[in-house]
KOLGU-4560 file (N, C-alpha, C; in nm, 3 decimals, padded with zeros to 5 digits):
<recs>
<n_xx: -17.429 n_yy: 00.217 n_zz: 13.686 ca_xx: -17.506 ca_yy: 00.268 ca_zz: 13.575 c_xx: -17.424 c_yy: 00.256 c_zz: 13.446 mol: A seq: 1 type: UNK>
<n_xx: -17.485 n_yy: 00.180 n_zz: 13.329 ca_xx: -17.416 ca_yy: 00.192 ca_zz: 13.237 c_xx: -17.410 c_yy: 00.343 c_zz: 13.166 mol: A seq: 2 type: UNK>
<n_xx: -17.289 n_yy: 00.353 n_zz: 13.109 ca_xx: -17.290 ca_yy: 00.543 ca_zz: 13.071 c_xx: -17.308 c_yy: 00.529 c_zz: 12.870 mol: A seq: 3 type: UNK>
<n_xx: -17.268 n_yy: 00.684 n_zz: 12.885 ca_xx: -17.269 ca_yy: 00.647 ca_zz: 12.704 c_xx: -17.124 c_yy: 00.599 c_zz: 12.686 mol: A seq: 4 type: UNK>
<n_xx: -17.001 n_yy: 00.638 n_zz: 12.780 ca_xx: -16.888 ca_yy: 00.592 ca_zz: 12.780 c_xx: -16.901 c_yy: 00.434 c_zz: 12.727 mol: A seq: 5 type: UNK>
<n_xx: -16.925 n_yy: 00.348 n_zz: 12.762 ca_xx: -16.952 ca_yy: 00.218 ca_zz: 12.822 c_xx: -16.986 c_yy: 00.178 c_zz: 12.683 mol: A seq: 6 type: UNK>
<n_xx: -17.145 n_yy: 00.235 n_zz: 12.624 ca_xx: -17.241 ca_yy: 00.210 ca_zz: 12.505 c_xx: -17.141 c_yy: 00.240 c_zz: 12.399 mol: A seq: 7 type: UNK>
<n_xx: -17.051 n_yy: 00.353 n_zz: 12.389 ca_xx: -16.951 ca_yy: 00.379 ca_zz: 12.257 c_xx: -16.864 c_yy: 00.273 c_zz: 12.288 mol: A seq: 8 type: UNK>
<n_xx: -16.846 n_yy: 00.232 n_zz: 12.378 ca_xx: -16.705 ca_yy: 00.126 ca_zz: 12.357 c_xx: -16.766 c_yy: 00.029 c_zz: 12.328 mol: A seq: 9 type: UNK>
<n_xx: -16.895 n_yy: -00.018 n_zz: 12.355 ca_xx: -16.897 ca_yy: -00.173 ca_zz: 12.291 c_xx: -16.972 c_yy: -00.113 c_zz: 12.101 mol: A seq: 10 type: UNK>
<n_xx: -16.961 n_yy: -00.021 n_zz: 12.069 ca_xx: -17.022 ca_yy: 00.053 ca_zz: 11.953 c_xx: -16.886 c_yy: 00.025 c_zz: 11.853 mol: A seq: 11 type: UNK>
<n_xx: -16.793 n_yy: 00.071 n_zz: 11.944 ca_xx: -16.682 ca_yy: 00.082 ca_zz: 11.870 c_xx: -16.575 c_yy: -00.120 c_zz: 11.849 mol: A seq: 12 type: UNK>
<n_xx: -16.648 n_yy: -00.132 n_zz: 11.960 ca_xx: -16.590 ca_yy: -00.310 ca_zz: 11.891 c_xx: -16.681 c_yy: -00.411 c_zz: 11.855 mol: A seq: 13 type: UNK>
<n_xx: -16.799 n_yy: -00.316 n_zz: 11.849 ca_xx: -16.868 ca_yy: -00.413 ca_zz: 11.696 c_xx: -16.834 c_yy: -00.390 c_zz: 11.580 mol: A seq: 14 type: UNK>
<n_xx: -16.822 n_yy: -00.248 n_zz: 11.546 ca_xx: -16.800 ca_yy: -00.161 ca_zz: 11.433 c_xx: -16.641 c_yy: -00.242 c_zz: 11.376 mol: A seq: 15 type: UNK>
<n_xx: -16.553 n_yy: -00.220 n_zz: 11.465 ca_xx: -16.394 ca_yy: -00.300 ca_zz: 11.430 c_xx: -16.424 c_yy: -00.468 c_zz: 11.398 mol: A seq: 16 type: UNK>
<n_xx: -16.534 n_yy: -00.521 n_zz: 11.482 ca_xx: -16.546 ca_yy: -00.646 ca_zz: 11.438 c_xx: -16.586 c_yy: -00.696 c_zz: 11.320 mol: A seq: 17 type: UNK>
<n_xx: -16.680 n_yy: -00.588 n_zz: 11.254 ca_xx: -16.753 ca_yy: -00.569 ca_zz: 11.109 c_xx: -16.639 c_yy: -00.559 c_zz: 11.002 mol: A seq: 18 type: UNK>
<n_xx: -16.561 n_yy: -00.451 n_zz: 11.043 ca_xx: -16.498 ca_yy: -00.420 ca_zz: 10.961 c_xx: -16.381 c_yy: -00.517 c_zz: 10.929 mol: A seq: 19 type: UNK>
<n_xx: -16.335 n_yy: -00.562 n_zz: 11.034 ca_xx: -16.254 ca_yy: -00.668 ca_zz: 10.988 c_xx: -16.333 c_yy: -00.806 c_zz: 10.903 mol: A seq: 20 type: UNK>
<n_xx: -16.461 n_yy: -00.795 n_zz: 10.960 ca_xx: -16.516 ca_yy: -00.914 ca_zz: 10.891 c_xx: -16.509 c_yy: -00.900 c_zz: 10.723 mol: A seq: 21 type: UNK>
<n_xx: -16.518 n_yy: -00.762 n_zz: 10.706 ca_xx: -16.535 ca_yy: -00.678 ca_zz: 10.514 c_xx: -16.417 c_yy: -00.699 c_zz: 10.443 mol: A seq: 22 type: UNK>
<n_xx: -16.268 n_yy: -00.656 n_zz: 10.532 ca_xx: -16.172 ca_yy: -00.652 ca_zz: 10.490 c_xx: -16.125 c_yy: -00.809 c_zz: 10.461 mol: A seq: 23 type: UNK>
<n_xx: -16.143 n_yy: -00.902 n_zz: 10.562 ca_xx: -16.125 ca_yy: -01.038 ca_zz: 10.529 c_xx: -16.211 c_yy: -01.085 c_zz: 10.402 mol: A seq: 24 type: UNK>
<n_xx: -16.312 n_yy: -01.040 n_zz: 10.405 ca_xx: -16.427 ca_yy: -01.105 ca_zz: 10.326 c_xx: -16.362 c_yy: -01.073 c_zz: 10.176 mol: A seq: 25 type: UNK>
<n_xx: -16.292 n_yy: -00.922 n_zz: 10.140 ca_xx: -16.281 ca_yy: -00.862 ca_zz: 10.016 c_xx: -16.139 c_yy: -00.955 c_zz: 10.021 mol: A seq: 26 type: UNK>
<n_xx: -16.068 n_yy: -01.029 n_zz: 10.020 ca_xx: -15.924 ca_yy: -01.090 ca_zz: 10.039 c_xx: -15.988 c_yy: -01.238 c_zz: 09.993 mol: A seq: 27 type: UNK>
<n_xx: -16.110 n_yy: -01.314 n_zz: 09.994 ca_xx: -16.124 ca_yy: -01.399 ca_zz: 09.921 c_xx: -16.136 c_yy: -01.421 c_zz: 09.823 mol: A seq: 28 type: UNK>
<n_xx: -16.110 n_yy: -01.551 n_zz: 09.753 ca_xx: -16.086 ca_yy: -01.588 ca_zz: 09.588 c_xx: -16.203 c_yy: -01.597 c_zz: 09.537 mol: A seq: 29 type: UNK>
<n_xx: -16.315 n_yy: -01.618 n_zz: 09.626 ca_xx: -16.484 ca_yy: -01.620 ca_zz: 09.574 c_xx: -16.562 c_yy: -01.619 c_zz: 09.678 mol: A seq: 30 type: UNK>
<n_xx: -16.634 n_yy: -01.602 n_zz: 09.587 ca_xx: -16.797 ca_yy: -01.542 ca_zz: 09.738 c_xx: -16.822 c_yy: -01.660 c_zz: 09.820 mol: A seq: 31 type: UNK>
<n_xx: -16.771 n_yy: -01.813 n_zz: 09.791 ca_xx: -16.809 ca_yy: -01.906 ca_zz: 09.890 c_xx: -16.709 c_yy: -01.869 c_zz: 09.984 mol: A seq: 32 type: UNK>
<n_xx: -16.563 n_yy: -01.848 n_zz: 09.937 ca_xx: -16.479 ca_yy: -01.817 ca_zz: 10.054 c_xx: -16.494 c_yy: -01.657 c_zz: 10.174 mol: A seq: 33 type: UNK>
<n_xx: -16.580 n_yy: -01.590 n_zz: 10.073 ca_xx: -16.572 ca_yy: -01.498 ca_zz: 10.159 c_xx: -16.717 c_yy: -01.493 c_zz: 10.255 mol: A seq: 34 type: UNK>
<n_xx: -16.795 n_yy: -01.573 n_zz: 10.221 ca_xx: -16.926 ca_yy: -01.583 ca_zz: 10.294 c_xx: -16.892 c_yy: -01.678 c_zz: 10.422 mol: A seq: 35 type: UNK>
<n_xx: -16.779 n_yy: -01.795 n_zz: 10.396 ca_xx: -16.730 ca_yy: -01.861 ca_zz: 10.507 c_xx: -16.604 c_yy: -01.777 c_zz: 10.604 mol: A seq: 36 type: UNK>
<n_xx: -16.506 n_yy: -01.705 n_zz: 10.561 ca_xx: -16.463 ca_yy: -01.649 ca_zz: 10.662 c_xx: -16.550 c_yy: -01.549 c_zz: 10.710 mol: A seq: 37 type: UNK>
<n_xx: -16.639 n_yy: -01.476 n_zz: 10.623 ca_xx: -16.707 ca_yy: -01.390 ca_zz: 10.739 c_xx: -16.797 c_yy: -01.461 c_zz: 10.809 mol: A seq: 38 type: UNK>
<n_xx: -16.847 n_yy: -01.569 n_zz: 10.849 ca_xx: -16.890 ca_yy: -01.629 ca_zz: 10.901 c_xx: -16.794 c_yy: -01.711 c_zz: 11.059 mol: A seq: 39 type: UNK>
<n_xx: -16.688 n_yy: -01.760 n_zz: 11.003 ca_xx: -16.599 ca_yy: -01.769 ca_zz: 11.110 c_xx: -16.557 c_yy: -01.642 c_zz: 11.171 mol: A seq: 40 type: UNK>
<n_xx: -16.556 n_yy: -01.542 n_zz: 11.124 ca_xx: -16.506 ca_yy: -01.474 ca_zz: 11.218 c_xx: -16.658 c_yy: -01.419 c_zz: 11.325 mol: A seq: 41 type: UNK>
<n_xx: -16.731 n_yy: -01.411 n_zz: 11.256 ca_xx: -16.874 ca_yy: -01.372 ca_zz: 11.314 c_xx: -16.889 c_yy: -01.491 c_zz: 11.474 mol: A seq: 42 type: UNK>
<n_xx: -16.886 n_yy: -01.588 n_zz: 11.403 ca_xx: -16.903 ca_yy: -01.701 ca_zz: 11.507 c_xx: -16.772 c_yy: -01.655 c_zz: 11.625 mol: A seq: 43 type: UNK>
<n_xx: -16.636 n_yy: -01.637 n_zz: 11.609 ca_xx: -16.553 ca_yy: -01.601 ca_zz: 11.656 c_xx: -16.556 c_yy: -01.481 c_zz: 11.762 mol: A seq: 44 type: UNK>
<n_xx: -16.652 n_yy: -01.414 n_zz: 11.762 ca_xx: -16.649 ca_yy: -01.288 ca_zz: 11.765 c_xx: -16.759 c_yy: -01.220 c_zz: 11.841 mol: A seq: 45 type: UNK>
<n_xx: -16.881 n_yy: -01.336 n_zz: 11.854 ca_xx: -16.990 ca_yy: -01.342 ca_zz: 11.917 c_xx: -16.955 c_yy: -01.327 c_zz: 12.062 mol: A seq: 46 type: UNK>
<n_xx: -16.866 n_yy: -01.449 n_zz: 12.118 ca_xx: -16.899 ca_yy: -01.461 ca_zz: 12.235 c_xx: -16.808 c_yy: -01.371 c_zz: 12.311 mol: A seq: 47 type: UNK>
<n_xx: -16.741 n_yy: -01.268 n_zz: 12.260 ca_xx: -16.648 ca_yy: -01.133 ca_zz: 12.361 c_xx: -16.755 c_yy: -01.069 c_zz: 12.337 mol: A seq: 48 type: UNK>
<n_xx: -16.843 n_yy: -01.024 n_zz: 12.234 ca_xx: -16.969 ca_yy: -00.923 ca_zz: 12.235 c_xx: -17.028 c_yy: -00.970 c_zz: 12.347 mol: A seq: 49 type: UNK>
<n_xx: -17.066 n_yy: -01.092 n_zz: 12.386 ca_xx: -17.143 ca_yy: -01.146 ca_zz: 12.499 c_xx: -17.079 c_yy: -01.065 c_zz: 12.616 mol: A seq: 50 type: UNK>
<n_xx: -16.989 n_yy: -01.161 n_zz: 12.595 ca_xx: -16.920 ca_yy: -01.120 ca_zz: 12.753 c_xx: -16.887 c_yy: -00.968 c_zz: 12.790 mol: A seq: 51 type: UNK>
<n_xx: -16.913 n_yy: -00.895 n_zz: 12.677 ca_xx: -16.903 ca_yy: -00.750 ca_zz: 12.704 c_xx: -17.033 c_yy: -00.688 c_zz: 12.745 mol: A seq: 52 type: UNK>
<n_xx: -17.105 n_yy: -00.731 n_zz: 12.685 ca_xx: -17.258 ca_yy: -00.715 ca_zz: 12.721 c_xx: -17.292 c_yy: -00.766 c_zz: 12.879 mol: A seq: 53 type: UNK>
<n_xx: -17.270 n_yy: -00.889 n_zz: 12.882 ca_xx: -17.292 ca_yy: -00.938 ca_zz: 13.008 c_xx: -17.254 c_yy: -00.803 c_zz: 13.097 mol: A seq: 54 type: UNK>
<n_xx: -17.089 n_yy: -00.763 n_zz: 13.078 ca_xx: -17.016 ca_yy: -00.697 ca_zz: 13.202 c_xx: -17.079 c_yy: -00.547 c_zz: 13.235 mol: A seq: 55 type: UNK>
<n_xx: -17.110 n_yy: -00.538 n_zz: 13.174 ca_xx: -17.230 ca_yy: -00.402 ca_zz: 13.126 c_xx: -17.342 c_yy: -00.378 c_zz: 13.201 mol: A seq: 56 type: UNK>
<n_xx: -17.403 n_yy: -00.500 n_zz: 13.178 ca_xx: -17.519 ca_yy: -00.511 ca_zz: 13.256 c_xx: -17.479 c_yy: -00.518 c_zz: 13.391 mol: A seq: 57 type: UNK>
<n_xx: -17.381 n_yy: -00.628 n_zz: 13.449 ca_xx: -17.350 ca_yy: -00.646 ca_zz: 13.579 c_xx: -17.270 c_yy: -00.530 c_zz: 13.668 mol: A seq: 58 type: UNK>
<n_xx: -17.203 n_yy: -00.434 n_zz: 13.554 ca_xx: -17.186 ca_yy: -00.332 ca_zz: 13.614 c_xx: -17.302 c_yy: -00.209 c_zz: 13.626 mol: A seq: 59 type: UNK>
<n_xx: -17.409 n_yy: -00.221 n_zz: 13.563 ca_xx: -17.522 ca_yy: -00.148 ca_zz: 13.587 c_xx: -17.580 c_yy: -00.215 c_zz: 13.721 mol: A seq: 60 type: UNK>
<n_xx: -17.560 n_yy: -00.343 n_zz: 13.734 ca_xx: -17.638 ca_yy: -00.381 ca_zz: 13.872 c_xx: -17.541 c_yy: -00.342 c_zz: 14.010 mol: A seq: 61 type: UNK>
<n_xx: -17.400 n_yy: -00.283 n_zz: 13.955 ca_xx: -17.347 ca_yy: -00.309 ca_zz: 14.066 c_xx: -17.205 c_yy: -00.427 c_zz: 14.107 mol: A seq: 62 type: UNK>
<n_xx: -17.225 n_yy: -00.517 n_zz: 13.990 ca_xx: -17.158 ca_yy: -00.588 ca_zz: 14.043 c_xx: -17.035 c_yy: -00.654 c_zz: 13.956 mol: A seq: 63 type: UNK>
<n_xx: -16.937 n_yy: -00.752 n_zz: 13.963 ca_xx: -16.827 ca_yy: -00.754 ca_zz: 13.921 c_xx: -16.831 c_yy: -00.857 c_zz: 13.850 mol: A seq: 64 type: UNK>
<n_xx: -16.809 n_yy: -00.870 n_zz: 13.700 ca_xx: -16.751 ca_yy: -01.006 ca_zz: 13.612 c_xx: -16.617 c_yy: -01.065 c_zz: 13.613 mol: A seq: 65 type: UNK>
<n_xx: -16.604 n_yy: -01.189 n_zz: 13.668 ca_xx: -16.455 ca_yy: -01.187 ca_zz: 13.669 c_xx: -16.444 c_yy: -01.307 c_zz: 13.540 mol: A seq: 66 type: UNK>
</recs>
């Protein structure tokens, strides 16, 4: 069963993923640069959200992500 344990932790590394995306973003020389690193990091950053999601679910079914 996924818990709220489980739901705050992937809450809490989207939230860190955002935020780093802001802090990078405010460190560029112009809005093209900062619309492209927050974009790389977004792209970057997608697929551990996945795979956290995935493990979530598979531990709600029961079963193990390796």
């Amino acid at each position: 069963m996924i818990t709220d344990d489980d739901l705050n932790a992937l809450r809490g590394k989207i939230r860190s993923i955002v935020r780093q995306s802001v802090i990078a973003g405010r460190h560029a020389t112009s809005s093209e640069d900062a619309a492209r690193i927050q974009d790389q990091m977004v792209a970057a950053s997608e697929s551990t959200i996945m795979l956290d999601i995935v493990a979530l679910l598979a531990k709600h079914d029961g079963k193990e992500v390796t």
